[in-house]
TIZA-783415 format. One record per residue (C-alpha): residue number from 1; z, y, x. Coordinates in Angstrom, 2 decimals, decimal comma. Example, Ala and Ser with C-alpha at 12.3 -4.5 7.8 and 13.67 -1.06 7.14 Angstrom:
r seq:1 | z:7,80 | y:-4,50 | x:12,30
r seq:2 | z:7,14 | y:-1,06 | x:13,67
This chain:
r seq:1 | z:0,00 | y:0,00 | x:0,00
r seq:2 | z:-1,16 | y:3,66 | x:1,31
r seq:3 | z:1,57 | y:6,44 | x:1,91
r seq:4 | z:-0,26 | y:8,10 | x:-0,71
r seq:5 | z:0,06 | y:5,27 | x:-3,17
r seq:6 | z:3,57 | y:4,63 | x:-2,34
r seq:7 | z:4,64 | y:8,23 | x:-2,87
r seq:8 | z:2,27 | y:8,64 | x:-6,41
r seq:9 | z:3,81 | y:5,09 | x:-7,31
r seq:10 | z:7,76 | y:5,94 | x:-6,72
r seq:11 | z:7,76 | y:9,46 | x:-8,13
r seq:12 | z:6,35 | y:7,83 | x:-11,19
r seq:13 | z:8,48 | y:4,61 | x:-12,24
r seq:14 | z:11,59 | y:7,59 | x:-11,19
r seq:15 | z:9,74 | y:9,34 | x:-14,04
r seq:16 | z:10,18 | y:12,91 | x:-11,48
r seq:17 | z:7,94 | y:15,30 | x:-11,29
r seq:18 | z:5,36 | y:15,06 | x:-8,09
r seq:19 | z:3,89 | y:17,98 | x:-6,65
r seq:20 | z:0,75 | y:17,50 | x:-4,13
r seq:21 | z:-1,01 | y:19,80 | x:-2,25
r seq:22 | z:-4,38 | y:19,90 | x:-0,20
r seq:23 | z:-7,32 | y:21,39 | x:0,94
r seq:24 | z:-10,97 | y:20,32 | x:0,00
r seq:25 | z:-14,53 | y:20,76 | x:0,59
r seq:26 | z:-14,03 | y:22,01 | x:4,22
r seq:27 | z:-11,74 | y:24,28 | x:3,65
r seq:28 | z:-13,63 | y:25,84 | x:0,53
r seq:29 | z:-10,83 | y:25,67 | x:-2,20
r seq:30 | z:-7,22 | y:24,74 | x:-2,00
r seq:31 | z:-5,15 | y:22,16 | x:-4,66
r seq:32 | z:-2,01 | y:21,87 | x:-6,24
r seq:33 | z:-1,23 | y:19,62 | x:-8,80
r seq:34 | z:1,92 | y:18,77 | x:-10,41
r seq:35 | z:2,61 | y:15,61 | x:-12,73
r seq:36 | z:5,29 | y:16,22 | x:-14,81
r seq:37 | z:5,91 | y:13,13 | x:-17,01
r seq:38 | z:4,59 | y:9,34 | x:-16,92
r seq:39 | z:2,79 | y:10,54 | x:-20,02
r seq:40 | z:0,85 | y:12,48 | x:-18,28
r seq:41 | z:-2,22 | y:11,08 | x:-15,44
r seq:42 | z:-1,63 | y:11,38 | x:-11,88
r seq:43 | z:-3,57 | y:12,62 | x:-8,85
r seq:44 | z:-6,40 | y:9,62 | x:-9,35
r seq:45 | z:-6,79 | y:10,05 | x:-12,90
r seq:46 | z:-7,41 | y:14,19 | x:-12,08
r seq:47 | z:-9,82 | y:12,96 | x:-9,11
r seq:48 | z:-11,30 | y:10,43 | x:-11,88
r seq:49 | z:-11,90 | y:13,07 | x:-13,95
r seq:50 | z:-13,73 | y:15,65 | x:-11,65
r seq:51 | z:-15,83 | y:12,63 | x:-10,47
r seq:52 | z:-16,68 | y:11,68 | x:-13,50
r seq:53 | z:-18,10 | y:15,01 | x:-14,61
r seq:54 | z:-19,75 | y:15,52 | x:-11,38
r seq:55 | z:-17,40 | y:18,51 | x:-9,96
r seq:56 | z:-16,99 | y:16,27 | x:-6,78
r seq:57 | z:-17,85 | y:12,91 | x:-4,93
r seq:58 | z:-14,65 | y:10,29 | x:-4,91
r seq:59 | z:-12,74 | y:11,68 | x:-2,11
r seq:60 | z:-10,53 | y:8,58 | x:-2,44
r seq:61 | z:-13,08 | y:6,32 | x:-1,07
r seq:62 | z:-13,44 | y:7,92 | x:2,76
r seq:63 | z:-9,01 | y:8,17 | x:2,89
r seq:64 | z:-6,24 | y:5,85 | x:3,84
r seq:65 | z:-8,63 | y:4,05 | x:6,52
r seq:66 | z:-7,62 | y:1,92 | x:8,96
r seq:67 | z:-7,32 | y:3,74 | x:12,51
r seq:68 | z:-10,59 | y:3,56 | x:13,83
r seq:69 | z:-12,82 | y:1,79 | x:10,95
r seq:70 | z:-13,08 | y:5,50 | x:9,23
r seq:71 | z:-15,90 | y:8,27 | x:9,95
r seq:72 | z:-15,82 | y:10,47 | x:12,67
r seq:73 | z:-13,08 | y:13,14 | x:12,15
r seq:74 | z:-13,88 | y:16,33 | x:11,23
r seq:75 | z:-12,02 | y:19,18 | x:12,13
r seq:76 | z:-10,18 | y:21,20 | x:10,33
r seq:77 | z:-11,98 | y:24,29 | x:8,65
r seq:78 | z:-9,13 | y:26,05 | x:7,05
r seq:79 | z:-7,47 | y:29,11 | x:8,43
r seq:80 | z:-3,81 | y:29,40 | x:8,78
r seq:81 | z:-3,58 | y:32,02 | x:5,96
r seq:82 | z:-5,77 | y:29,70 | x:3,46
r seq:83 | z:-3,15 | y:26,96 | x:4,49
r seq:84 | z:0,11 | y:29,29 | x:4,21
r seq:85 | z:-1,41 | y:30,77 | x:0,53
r seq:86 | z:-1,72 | y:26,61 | x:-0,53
r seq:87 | z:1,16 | y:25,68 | x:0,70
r seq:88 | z:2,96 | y:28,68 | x:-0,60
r seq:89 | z:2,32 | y:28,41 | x:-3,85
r seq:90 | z:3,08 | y:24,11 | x:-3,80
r seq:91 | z:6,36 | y:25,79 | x:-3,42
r seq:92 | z:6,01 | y:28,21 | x:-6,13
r seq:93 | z:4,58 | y:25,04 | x:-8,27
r seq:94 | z:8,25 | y:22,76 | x:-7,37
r seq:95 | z:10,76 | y:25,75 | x:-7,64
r seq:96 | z:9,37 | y:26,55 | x:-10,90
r seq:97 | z:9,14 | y:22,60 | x:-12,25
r seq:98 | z:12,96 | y:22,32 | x:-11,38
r seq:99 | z:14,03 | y:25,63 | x:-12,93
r seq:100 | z:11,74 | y:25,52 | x:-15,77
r seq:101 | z:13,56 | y:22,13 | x:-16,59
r seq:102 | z:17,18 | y:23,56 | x:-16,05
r seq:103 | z:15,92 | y:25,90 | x:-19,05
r seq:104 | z:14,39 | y:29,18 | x:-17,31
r seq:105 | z:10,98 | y:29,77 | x:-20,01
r seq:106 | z:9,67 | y:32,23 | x:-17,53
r seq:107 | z:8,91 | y:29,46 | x:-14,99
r seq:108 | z:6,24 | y:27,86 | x:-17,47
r seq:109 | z:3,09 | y:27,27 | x:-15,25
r seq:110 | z:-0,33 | y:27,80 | x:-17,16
r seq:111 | z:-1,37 | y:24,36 | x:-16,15
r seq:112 | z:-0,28 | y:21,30 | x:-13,67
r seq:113 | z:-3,77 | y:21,16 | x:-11,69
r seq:114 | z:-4,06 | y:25,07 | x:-9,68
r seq:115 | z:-7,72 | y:25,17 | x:-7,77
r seq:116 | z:-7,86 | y:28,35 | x:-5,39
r seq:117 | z:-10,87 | y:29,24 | x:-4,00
r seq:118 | z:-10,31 | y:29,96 | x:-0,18
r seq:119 | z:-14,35 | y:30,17 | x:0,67
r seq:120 | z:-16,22 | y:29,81 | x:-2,78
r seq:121 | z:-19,77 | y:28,58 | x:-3,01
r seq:122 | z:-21,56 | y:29,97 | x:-5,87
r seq:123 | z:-23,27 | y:27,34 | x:-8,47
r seq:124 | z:-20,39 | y:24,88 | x:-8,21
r seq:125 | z:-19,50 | y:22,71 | x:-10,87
r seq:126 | z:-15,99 | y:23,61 | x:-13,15
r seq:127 | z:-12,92 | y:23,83 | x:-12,29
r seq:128 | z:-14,55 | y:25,02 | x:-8,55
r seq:129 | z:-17,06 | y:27,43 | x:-9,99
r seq:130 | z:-15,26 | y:30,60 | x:-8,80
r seq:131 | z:-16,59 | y:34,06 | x:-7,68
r seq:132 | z:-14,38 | y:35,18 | x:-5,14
r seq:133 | z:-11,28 | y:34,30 | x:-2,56
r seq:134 | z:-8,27 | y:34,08 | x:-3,67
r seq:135 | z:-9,13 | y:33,20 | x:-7,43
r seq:136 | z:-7,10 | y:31,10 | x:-9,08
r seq:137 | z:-7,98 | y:28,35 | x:-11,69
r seq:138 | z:-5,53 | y:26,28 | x:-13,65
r seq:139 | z:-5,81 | y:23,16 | x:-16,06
r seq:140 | z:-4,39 | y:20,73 | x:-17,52
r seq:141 | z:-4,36 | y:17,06 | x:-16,18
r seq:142 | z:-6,36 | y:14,18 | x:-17,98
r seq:143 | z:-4,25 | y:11,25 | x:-19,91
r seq:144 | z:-3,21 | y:8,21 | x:-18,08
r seq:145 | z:-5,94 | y:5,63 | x:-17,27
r seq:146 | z:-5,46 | y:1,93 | x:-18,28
r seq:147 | z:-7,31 | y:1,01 | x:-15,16
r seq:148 | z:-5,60 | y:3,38 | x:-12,60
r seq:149 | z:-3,62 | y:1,83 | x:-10,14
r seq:150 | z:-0,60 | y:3,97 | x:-10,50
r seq:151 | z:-0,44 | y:5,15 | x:-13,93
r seq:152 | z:-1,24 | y:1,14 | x:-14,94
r seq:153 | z:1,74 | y:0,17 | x:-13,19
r seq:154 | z:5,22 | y:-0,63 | x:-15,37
r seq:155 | z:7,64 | y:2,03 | x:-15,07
């Protein structure tokens, strides 16, 4: 079992909120994306989704390689700030989950899935079709799929 899988899996059967964080497409746009609940899909049913309606290949396939049997590395393309403003608000995204559950309504988050556009590229498909750095696009996460590997497992 991956890291990844491992982490996605335990924060799920604990039924507590998860809160990843990454940057895609070559440092292009930045991700954050919160699951809340069981009842709600996890980070492969989101990448299911935007794979399914065409917003991106299946990222899933080229990680969690074995050392060496992967493609060549490529180096990061991210600058520190585009990192710092992802990683920022990931913390935003946790220290509102935790108070918004201790009962604090103004730390509601318009969605659990935050795309930022760090170096947009016009004619993308949604959510990644964004104008200009530093915009901001949140949804909501897709239900549970019967065949995903985490969300398929037993609490």
């Amino acid at each position: 079992m991956s890291t990844n899988l491992c982490r996605r899996t335990l924060a799920r059967r604990a039924a507590t909120p998860a809160v990843f964080a990454c940057v895609l497409m070559n440092g292009g746009y930045g991700e954050v994306l919160r699951v809340p609940t069981p009842a709600i899909g996890c980070l492969l049913c989101a990448r299911a989704e935007l794979v399914r309606t065409g917003a991106m290949i299946n990222p899933e396939e080229h990680l969690d390689q074995a050392y060496g049997t992967g493609t060549r590395h490529l180096p990061m393309t991210a600058v520190g700030g585009d990192l710092m403003l992802v990683g920022q608000l990931a913390a935003k995204v946790c220290v509102a989950t935790l108070l918004h559950a201790r009962g604090f309504a103004d730390q509601r988050l318009p969605g659990d899935h935050a795309v930022i556009a760090l170096r947009p590229r016009l004619g993308m498909a949604e959510p990644f079709d964004m104008e200009f750095a530093g915009e901001i696009k949140w949804r909501h996460l897709p239900p549970p799929r019967d065949d995903c590997p985490t969300c398929g497992l037993p609490a």
